[in-house]
N, C-alpha and C positions, 0 to 999 in steps of 0.2 A: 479501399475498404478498411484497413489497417487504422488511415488516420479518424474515420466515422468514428471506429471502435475506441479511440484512445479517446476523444474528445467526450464518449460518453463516456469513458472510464474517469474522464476531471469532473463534470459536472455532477456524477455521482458522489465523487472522492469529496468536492467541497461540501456536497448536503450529509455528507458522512461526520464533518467537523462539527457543522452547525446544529444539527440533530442529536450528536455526541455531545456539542457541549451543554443544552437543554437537558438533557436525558440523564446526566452524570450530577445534576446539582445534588440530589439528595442521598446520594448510593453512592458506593466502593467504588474506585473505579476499577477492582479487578472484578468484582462482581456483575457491576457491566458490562466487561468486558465477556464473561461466561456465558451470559444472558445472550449478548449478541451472537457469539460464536455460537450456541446451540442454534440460533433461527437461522444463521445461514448454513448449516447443516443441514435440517429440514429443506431449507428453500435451494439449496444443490443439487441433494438427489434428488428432489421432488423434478428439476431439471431433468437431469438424468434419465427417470421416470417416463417421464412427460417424452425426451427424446427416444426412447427406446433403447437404448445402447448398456444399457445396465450388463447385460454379459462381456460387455467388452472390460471389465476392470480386470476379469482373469487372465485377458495378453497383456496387463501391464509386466513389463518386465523388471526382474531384479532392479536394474541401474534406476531404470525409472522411477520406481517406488524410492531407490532412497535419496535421489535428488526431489520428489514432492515433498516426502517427511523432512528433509534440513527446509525445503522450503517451507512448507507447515509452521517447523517451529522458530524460523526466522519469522513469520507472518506472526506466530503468536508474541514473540518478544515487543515484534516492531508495536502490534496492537495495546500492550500492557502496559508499555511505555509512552504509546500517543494519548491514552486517555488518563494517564494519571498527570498527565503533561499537560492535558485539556482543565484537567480538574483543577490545577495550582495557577493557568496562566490564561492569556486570552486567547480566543481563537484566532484571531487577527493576527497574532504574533506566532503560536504553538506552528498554525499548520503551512505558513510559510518552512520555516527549520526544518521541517519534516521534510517538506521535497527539496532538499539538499540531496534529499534520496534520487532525485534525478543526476546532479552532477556525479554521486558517488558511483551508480550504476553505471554511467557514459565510461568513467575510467575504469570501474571493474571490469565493463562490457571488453576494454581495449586490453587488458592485463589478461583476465582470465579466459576468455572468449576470443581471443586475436580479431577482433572488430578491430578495423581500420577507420583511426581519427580522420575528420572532413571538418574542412573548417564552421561548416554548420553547427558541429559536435560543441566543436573549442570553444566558439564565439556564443553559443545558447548555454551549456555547460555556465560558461565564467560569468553570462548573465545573471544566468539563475543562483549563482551563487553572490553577487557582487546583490542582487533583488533580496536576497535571505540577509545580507548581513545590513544590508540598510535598514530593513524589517528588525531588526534584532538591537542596532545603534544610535539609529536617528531615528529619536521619539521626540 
C-alpha cells in the first residue's frame, strides 16, 4: 500500500512542476509561493474535517509538534527555493536536481535514523543521482 501511495505522491509531485511552472510566469515566485500554501491549508484541514479526527491535534505531543514545525519550515525553504528555481530555469531541468532530495534522504535516512543500507538504497540512490547530473551536464 506504501508503494500505491508514493507512486501517487510522484505523479502529483511532477504536475506540481508543470502547473508551478505555468502559474509562476507572471508573479513573484514567493508570492506564489503564499498563494499556494494558503490552499493547502484550506485543503488540509478541510481533510481533517471531512475525516473527523480534528480533536486529535490536542494528543499531539511536545516532540511531535517540534519535529512537524522543523519539518514545516524545512518544507517551506524547500518550496521558496523550487519555485524561484522554476522561475529562472526549465522545468525539465529544476525538478530533476530537486530530487537529489531522494538520494540525500537515503543517507540521512542511514545517519540520522540508523536505517540500514540494502543494496537497492546504494544502487537507486547513485542512480538517481548519476540521472540528476546527466540532467544538469549533458545538454
Amino acid at each position: 500500500m506504501a508503494v500505491t501511495y508514493a507512486l501517487l505522491s510522484a505523479v502529483f509531485a511532477a504536475l506540481v512542476a508543470i502547473f508551478a511552472k505555468i502559474g509562476i510566469k507572471d508573479v513573484d515566485s514567493n508570492l506564489a509561493v503564499a498563494i499556494r500554501t494558503v490552499i493547502i491549508v484550506f485543503f488540509a484541514w478541510g481533510i481533517v474535517l471531512l475525516q473527523g479526527n480534528i480533536g486529535d491535534v490536542f494528543k499531539v505531543t511536545r516532540h511531535t509538534m517540534t519535529f512537524l514545525v522543523l519539518s514545516a519550515l524545512a518544507t517551506g525553504f524547500s518550496w521558496l527555493f523550487y519555485y524561484h528555481a522554476l522561475q529562472l530555469g526549465e522545468a525539465s531541468t529544476v525538478a530533476p536536481i530537486d530530487k537529489l532530495s531522494i538520494a540525500l534522504t537515503m543517507v540521512l535516512a542511514f545517519i540520522v535514523l540508523g536505517e540500514t543500507p540494502t543494496l537497492g538504497n546504494v544502487v537507486g540512490g547513485t542512480l538517481v543521482t548519476l540521472g540528476v547530473l546527466a540532467t544538469v551536464f549533458l545538454k
